[in-house]
Backbone as CSV, one residue per row, in Angstrom:
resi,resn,N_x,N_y,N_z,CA_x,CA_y,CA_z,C_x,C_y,C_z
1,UNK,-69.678,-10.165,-80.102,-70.452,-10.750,-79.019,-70.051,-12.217,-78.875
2,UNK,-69.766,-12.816,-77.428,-69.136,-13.708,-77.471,-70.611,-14.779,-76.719
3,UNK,-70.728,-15.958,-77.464,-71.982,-16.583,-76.540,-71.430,-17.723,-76.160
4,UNK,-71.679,-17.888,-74.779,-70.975,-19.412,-74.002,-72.175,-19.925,-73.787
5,UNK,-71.494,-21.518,-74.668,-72.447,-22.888,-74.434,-72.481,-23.550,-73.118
6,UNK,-73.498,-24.065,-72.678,-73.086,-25.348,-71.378,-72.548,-26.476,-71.857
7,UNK,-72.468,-26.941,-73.449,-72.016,-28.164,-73.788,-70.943,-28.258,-74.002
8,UNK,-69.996,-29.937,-73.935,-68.849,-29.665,-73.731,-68.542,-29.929,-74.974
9,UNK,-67.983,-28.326,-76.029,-67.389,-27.957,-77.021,-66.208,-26.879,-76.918
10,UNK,-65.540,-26.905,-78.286,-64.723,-26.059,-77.636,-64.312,-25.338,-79.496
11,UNK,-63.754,-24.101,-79.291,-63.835,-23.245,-80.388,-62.676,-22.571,-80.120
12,UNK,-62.383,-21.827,-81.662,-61.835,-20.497,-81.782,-61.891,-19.572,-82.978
13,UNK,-61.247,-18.472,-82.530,-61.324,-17.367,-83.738,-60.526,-16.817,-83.679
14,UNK,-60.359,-15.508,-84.636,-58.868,-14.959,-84.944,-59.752,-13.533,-85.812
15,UNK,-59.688,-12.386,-85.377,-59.842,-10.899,-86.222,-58.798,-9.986,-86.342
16,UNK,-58.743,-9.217,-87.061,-57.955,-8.197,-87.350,-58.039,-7.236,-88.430
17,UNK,-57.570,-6.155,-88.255,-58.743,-4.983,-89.035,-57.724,-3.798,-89.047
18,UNK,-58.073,-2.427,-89.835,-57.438,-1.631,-89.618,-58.063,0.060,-89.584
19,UNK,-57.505,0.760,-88.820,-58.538,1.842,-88.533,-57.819,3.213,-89.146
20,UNK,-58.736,3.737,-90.161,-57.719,4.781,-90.541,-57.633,6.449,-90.256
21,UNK,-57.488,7.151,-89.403,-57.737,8.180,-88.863,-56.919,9.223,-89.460
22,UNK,-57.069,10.301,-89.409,-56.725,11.609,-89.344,-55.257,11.990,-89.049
23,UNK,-54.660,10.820,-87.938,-53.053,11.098,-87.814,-52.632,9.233,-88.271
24,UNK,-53.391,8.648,-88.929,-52.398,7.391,-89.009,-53.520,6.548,-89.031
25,UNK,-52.394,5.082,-89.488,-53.512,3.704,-89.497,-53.255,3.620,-88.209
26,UNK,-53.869,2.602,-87.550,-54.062,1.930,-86.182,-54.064,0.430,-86.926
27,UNK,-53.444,-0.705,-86.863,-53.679,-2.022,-86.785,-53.989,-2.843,-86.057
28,UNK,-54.788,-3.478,-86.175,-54.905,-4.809,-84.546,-55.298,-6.071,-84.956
29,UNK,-55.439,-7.117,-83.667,-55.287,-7.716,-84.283,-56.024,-8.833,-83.058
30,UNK,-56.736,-9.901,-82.788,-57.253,-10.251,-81.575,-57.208,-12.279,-81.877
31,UNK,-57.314,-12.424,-80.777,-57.375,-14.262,-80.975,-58.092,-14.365,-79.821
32,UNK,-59.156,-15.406,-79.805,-59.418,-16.204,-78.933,-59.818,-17.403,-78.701
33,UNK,-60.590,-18.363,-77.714,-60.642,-19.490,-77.617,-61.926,-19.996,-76.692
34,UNK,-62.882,-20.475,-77.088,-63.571,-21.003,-75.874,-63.607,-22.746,-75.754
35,UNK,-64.183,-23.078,-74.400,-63.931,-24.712,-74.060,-64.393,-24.830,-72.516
36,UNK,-65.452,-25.299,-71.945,-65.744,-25.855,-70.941,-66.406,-24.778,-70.353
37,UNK,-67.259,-23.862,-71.122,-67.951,-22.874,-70.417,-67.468,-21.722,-69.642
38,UNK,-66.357,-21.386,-70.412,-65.003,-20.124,-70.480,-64.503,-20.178,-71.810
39,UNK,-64.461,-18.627,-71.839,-63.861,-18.062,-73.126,-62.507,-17.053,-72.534
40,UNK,-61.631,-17.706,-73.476,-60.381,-16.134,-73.184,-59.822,-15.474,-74.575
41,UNK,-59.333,-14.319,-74.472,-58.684,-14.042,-75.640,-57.528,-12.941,-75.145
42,UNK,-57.140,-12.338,-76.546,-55.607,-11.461,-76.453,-55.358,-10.790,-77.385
43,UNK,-55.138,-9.728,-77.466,-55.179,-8.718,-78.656,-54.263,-7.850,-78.611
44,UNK,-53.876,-7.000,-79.468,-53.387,-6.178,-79.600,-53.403,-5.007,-80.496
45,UNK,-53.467,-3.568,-80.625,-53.130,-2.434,-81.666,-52.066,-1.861,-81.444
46,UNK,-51.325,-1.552,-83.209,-50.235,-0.675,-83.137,-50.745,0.303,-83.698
47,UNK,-50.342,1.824,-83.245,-50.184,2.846,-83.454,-49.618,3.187,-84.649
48,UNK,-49.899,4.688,-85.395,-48.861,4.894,-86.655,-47.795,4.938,-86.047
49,UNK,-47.142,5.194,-85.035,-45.377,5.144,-84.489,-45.101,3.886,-84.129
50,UNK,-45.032,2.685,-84.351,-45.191,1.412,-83.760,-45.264,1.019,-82.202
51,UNK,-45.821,2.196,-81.524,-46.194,1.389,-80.481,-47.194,0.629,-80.027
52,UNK,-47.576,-0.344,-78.890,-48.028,-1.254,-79.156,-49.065,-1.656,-77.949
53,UNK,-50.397,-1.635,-77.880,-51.101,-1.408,-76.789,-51.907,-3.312,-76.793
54,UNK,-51.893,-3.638,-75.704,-52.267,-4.999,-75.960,-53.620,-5.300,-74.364
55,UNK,-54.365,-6.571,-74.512,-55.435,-6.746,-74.060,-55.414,-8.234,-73.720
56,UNK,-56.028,-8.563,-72.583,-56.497,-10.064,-72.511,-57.899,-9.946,-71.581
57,UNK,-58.196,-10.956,-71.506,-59.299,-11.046,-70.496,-59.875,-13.097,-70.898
58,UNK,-61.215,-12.894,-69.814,-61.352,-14.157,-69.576,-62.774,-14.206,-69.377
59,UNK,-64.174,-14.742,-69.439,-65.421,-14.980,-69.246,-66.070,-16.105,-69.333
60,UNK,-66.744,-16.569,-68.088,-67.030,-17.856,-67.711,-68.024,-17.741,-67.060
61,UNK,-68.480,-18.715,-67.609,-70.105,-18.941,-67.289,-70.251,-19.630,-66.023
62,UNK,-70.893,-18.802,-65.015,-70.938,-19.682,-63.546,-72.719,-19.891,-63.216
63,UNK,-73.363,-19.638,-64.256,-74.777,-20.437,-63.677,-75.564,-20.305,-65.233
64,UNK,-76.340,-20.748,-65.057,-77.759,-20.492,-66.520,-77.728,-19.512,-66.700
65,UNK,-77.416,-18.503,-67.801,-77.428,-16.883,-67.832,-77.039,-15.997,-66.677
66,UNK,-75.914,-16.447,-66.327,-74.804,-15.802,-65.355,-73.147,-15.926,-65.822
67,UNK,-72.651,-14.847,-66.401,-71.416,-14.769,-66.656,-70.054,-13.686,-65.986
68,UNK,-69.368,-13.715,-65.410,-68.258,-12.977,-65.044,-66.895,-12.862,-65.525
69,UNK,-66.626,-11.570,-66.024,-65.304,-11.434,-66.647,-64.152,-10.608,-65.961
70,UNK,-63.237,-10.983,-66.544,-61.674,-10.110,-66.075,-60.920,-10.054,-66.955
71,UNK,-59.706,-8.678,-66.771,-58.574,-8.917,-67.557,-58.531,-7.704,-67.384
72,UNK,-56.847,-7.393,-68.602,-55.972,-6.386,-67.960,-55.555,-6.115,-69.882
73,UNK,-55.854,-5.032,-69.811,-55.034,-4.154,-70.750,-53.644,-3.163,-70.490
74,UNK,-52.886,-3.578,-71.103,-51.274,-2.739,-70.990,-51.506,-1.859,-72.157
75,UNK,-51.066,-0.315,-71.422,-50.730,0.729,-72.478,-49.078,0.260,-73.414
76,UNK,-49.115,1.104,-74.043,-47.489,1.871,-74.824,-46.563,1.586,-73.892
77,UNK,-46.605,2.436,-72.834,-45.779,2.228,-72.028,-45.610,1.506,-70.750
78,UNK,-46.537,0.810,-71.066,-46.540,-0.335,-69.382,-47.589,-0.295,-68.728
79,UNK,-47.929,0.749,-68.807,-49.237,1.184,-67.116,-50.591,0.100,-68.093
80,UNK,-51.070,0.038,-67.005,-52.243,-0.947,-67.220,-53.329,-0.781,-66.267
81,UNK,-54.294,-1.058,-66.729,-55.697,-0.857,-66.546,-56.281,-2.528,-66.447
82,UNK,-56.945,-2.568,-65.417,-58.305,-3.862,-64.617,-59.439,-3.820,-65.039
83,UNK,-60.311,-4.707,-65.070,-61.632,-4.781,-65.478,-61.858,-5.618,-64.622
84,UNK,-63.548,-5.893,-64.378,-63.608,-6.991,-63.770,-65.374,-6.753,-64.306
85,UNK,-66.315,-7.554,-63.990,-67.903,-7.628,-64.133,-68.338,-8.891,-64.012
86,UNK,-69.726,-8.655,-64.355,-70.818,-9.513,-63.882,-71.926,-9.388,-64.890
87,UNK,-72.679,-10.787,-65.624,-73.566,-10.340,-66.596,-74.507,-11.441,-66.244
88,UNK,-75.553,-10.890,-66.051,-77.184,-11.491,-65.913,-77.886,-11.451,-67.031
89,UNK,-78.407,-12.904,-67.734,-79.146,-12.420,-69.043,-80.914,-13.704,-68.446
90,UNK,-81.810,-13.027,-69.289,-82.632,-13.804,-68.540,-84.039,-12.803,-69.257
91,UNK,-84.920,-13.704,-70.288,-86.177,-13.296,-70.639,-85.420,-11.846,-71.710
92,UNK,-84.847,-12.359,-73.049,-84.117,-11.660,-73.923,-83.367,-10.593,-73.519
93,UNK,-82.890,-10.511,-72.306,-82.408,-9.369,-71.942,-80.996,-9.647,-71.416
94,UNK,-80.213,-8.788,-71.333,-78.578,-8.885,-70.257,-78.525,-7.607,-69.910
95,UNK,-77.814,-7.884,-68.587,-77.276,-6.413,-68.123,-76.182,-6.562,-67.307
96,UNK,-75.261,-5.869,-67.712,-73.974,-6.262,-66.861,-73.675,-5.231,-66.564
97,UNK,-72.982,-5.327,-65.313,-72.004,-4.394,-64.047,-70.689,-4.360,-64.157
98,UNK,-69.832,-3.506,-63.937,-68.130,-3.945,-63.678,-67.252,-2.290,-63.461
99,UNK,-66.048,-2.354,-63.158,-65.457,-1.755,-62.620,-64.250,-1.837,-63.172
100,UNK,-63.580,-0.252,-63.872,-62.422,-0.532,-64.564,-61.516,0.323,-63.183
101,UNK,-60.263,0.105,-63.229,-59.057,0.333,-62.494,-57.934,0.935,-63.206
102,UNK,-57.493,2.319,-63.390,-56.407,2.390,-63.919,-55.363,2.521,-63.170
103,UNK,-54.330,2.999,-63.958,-52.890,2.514,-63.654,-52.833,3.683,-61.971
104,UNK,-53.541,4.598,-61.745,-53.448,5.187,-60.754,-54.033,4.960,-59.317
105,UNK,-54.668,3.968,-59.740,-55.303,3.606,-58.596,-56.920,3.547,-58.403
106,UNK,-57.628,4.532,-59.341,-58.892,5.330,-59.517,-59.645,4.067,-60.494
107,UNK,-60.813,3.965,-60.040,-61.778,3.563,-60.756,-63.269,4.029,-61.337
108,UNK,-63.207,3.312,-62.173,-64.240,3.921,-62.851,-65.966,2.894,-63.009
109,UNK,-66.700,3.223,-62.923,-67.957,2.155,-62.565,-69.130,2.297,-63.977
110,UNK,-68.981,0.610,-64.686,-69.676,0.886,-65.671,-71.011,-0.042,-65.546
111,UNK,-72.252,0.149,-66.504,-73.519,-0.598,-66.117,-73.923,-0.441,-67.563
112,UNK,-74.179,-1.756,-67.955,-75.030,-1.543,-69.436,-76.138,-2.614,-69.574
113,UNK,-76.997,-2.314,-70.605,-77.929,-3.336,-70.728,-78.355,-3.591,-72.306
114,UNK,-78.489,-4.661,-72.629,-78.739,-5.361,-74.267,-79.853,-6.202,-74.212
115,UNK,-80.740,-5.651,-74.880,-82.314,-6.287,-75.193,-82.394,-6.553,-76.690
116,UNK,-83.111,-7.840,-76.820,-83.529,-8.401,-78.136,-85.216,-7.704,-78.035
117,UNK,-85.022,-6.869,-79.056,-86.661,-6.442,-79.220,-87.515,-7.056,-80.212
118,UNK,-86.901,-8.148,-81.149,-87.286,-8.563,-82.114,-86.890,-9.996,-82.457
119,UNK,-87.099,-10.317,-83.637,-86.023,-11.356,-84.274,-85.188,-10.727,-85.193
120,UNK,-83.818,-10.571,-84.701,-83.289,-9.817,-85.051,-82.525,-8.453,-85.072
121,UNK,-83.395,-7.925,-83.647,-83.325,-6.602,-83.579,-82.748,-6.724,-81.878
122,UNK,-81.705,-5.522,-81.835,-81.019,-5.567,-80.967,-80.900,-4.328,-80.144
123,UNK,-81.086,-3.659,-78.954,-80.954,-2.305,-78.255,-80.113,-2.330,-77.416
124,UNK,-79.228,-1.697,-77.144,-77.983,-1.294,-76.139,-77.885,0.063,-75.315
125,UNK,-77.837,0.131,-74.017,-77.703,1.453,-73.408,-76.707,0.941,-72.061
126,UNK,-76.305,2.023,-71.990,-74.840,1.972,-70.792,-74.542,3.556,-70.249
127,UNK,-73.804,3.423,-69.150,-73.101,4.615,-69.128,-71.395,3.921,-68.117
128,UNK,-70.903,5.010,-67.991,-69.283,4.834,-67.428,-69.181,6.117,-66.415
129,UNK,-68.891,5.573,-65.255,-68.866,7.155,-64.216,-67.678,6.938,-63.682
130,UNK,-67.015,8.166,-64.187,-65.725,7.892,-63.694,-65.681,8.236,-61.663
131,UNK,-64.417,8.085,-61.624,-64.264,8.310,-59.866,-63.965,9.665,-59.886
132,UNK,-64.238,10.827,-60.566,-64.291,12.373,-60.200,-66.543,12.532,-60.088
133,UNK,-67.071,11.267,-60.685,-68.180,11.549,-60.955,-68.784,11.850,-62.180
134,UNK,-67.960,12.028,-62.888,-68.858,12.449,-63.965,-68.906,10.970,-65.069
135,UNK,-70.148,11.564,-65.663,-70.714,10.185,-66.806,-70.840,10.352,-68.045
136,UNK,-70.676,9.929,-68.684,-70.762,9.365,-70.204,-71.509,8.126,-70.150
137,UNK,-72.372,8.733,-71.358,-73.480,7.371,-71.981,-73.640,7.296,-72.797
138,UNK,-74.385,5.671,-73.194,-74.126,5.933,-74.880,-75.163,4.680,-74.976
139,UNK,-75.607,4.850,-76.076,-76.723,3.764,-76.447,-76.788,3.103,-78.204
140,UNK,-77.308,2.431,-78.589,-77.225,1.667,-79.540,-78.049,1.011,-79.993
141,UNK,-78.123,0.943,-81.598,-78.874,-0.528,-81.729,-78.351,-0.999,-82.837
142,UNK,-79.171,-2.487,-83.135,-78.389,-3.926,-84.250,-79.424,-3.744,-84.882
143,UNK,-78.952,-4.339,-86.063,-80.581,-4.813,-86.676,-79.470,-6.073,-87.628
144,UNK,-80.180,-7.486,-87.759,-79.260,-8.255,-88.632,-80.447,-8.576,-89.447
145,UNK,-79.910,-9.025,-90.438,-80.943,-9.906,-91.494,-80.174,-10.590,-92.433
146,UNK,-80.869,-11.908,-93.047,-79.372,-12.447,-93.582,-78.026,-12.821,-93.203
147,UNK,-77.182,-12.370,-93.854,-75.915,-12.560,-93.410,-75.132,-11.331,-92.892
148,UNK,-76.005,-10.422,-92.755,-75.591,-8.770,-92.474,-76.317,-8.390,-91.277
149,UNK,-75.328,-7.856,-90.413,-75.717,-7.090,-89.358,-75.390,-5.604,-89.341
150,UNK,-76.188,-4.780,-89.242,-75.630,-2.966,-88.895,-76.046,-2.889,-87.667
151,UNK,-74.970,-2.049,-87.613,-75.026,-1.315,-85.990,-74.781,-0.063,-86.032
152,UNK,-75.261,0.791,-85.258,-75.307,2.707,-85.103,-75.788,2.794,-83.882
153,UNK,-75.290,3.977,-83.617,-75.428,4.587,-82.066,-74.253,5.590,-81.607
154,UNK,-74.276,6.184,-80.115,-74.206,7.816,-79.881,-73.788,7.439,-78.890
155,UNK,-72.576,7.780,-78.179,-71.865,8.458,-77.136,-71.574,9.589,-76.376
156,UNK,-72.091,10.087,-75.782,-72.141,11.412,-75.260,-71.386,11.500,-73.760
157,UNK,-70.207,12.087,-74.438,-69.111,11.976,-72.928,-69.253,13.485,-72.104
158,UNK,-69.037,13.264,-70.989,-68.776,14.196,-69.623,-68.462,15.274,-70.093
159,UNK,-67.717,15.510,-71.032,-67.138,17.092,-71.315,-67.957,17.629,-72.596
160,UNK,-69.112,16.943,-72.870,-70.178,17.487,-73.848,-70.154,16.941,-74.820
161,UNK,-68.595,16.363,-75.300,-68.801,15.845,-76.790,-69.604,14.711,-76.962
162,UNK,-69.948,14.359,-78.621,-70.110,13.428,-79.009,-69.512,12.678,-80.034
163,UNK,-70.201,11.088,-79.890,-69.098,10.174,-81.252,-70.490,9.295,-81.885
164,UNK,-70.616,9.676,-82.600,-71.837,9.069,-83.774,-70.717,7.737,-84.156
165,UNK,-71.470,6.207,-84.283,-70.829,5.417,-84.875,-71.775,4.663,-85.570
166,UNK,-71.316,3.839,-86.344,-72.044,3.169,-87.518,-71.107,2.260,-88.136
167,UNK,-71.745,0.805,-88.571,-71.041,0.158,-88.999,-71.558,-1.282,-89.276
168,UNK,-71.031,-2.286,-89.959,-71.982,-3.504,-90.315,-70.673,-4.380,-90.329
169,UNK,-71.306,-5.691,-90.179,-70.501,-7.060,-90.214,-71.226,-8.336,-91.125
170,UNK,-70.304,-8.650,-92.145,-70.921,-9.474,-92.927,-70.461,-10.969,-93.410
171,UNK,-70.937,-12.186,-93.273,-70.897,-13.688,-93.056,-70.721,-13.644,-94.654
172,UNK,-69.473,-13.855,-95.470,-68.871,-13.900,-97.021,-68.528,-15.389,-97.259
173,UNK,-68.508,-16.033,-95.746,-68.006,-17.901,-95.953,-67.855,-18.157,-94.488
174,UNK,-68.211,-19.750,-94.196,-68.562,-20.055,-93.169,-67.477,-19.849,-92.366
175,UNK,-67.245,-19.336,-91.708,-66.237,-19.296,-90.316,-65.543,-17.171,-90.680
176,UNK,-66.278,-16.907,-91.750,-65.285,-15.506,-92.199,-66.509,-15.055,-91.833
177,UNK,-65.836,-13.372,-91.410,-66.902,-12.522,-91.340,-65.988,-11.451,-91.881
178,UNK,-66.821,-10.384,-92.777,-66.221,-8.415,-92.934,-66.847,-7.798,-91.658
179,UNK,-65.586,-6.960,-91.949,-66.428,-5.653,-90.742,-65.943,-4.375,-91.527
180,UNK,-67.142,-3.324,-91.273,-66.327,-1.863,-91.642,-67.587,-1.159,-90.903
181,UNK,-66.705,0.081,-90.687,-67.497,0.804,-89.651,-66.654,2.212,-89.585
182,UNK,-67.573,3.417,-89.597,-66.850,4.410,-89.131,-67.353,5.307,-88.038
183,UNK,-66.599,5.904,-87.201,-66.727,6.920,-85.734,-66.647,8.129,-86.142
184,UNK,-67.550,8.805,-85.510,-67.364,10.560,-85.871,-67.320,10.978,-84.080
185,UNK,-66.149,11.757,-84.008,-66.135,12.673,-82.447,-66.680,14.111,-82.802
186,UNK,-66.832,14.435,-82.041,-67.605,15.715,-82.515,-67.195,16.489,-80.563
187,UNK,-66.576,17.782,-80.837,-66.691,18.259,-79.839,-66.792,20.143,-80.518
188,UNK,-68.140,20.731,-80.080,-68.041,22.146,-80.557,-68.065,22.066,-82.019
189,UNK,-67.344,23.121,-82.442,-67.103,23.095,-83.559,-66.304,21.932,-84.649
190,UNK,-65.390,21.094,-83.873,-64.570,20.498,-84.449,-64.803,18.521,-84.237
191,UNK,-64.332,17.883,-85.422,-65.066,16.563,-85.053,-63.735,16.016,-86.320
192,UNK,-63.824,14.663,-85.715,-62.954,13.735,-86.404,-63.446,12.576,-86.514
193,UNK,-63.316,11.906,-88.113,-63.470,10.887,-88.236,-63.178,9.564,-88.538
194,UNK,-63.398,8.515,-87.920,-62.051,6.915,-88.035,-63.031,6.515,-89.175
195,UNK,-62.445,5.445,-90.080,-62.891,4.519,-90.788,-62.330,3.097,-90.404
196,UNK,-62.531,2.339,-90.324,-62.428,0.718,-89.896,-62.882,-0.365,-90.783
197,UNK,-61.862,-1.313,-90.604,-62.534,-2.460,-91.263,-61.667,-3.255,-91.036
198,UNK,-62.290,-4.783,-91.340,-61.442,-5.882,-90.866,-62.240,-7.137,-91.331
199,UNK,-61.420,-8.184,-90.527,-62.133,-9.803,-90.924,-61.425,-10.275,-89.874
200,UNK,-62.880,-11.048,-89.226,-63.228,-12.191,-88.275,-63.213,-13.829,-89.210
201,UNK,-62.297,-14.425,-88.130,-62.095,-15.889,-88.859,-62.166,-16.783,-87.711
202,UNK,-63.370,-17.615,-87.819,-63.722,-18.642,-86.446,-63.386,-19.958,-87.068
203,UNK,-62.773,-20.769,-86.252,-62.220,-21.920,-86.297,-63.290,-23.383,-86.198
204,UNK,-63.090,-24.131,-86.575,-64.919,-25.158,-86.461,-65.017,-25.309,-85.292
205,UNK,-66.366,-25.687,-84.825,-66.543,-25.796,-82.937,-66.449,-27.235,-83.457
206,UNK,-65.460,-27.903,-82.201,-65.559,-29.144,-82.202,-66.323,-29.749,-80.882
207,UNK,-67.381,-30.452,-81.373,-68.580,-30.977,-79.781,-67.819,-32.206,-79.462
208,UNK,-67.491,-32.580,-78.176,-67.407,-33.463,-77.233,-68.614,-34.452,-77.566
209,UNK,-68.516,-35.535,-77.854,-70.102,-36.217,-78.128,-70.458,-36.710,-76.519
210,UNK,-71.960,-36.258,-76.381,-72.115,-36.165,-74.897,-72.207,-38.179,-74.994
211,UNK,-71.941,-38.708,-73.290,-71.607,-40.084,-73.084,-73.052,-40.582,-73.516
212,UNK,-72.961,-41.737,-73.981,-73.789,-42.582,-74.250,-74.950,-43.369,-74.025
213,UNK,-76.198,-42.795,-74.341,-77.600,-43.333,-73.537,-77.485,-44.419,-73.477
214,UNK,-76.796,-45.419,-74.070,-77.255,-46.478,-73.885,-77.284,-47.266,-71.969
215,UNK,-78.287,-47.846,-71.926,-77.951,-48.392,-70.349,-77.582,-49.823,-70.894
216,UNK,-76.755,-50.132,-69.932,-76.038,-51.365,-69.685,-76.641,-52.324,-68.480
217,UNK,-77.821,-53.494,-68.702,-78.766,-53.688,-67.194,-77.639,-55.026,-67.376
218,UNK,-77.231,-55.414,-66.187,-76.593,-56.258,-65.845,-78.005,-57.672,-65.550
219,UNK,-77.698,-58.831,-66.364,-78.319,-59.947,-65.948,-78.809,-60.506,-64.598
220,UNK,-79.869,-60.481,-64.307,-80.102,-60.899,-62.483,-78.799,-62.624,-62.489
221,UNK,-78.371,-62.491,-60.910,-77.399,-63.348,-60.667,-77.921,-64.576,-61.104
222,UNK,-77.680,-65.836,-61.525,-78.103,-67.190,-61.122,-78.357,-67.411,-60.250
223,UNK,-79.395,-68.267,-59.496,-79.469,-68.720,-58.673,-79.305,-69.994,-58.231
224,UNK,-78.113,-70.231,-57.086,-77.468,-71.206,-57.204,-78.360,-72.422,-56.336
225,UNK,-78.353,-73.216,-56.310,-79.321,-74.734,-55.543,-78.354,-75.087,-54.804
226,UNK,-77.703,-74.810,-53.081,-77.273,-75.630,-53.139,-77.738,-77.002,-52.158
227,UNK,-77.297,-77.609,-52.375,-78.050,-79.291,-52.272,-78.118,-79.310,-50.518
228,UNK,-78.555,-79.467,-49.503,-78.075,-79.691,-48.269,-77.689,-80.951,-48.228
229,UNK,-76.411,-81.495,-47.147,-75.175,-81.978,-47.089,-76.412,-83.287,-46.586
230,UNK,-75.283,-84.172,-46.883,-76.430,-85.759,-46.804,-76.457,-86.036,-45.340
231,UNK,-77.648,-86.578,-44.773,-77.774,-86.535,-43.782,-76.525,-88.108,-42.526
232,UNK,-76.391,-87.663,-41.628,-75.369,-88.633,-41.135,-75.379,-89.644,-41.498
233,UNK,-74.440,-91.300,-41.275,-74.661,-91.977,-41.586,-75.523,-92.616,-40.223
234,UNK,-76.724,-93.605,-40.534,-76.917,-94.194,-39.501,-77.185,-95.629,-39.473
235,UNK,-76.767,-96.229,-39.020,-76.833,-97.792,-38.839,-77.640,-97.894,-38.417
236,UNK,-78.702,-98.957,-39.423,-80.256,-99.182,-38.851,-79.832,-101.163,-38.322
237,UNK,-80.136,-101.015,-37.197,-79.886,-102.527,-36.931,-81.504,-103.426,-37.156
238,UNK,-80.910,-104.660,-38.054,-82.310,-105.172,-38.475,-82.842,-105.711,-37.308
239,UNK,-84.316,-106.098,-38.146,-85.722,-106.797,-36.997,-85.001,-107.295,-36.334
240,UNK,-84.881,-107.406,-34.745,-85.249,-108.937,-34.280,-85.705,-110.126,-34.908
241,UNK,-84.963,-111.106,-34.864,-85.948,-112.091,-35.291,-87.147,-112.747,-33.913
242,UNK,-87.895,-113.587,-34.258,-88.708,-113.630,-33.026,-87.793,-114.787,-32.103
243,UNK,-87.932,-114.305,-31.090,-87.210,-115.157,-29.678,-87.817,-116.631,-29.835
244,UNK,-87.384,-117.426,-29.900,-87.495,-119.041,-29.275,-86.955,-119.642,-28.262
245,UNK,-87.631,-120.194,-27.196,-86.849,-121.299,-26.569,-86.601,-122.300,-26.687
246,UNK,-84.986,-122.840,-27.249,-84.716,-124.227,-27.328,-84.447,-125.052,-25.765
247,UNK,-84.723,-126.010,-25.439,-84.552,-126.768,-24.434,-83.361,-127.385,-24.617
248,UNK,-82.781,-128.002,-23.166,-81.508,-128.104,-23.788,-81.678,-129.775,-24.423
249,UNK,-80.314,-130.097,-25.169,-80.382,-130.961,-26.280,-79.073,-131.603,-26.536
250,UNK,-78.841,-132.897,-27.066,-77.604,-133.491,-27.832,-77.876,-133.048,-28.859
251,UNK,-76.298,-132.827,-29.364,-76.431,-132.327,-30.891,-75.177,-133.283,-30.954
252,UNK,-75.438,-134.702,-31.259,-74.522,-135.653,-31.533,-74.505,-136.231,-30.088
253,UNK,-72.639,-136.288,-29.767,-72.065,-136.484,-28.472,-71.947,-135.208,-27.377
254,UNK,-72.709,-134.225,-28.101,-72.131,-132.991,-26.927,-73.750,-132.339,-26.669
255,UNK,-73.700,-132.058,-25.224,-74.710,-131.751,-24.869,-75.042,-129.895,-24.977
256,UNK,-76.161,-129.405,-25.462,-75.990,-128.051,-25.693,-77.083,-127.385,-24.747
257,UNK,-76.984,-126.500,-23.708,-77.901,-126.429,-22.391,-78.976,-125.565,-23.139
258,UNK,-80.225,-125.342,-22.352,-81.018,-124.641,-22.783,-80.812,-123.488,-23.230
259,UNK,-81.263,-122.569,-24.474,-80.843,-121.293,-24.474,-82.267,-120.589,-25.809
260,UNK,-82.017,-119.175,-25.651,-82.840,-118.465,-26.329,-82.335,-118.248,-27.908
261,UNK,-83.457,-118.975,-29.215,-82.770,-118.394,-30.634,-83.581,-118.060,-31.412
């Protein structure tokens, strides 16, 4: 189960496991990566004949408990198969939609839903209808505690059979996880069974440290005085003195006529 953060962190992991059946091991082997509220990864299993079936896809979170995925699995021999969906989670619950495409053209329409009934406790139901119509469903549940999670649950495909599965995943050191798990098919009389197991290895999430509360208040401006410009110059012409009349007069040998001083 892959869970996308809104914060800006970014992660990875790396599993690989091996499945041992009735005609051969199966090996695989998966990587992925999340960062900015998208996760992608890429995988692959070989067959006991070494051929080699491989996987990618992509899921990104486009609102508060709204996620949409894609990607393309290549068979052995080339032909490849589409996915695409849509997952709504909201009040402990998800339920997602999507639509696989194979190499022929034909699609197939799947719908599942995953409820937390507990702390801890986990329920799964789905089905897959192919484009002739017919359905297969299958349901499930988790239970974790500790560092251990089990899981069991029933598949019941279109042509009657069934596949009983069971299996647990366990946290041995921080970033490691075990897995082992085995599948029983069962059709009529006759049934086969896988055994599995493996180890999940997640890489440290490294957080983006979100930007910095601090506020920065900028000082109010100075306020500048400035002086108004000095006023013109003006020439104040002094008192008057008071007017007199002198009569006229000798001032020695020269006569000076009447005048105002």
């Amino acid at each position: 189960m892959l869970a996308l953060s809104s914060g800006s962190a970014f992660a990875g992991w790396a599993r690989g496991g091996t499945a041992y059946t009735g005609r051969g091991a199966y090996s695989g082997a998966h990587v992925g990566s999340c960062g900015g509220g998208s996760c992608s990864h890429a995988g692959g299993v070989m067959n006991p004949w070494g051929s080699v079936a491989t996987n990618s896809g992509t899921v990104t979170r486009t609102a508060p408990g709204q996620f949409s995925n894609s990607g393309t699995a290549y068979g052995p021999y080339g032909r490849s198969m589409q996915h695409a969906g849509d997952t709504s989670c909201a009040s402990g619950s998800c339920a997602h939609t999507g639509d696989i495409t194979g190499p022929n053209g034909k699609t197939a329409a799947t719908a599942d839903t995953v409820t937390r009934s507990a702390p801890g406790q986990f329920s799964s139901s789905g089905s897959v209808t192919g484009p002739n119509g017919n359905t297969s469903t299958h349901t499930a549940s988790t239970n974790c505690a500790g560092y251990t999670c089990n899981r069991s649950g029933t598949n019941d495909t279109a042509s009657g059979g069934t596949v009983t599965h069971a299996g647990s995943a366990r946290s041995v050191a921080p970033g490691v996880v075990v897995t082992s798990g085995t599948a029983t098919a069962s059709t009529g009389p006759h049934s086969t069974t896988v055994v599995a197991s493996g180890t999940v290895s997640g890489t440290a999430v490294v957080a983006v440290p979100p930007p910095s509360s601090t506020v920065v208040v900028a000082p109010p401006p100075t306020t500048v005085v400035v002086a108004p410009p000095p006023p013109p110059a003006m020439y104040v012409a002094p008192a008057p003195r008071p007017a007199v009349w002198v009569p006229g007069h000798w001032a020695g040998t020269v006569w000076v006529p009447a005048h105002w001083a």
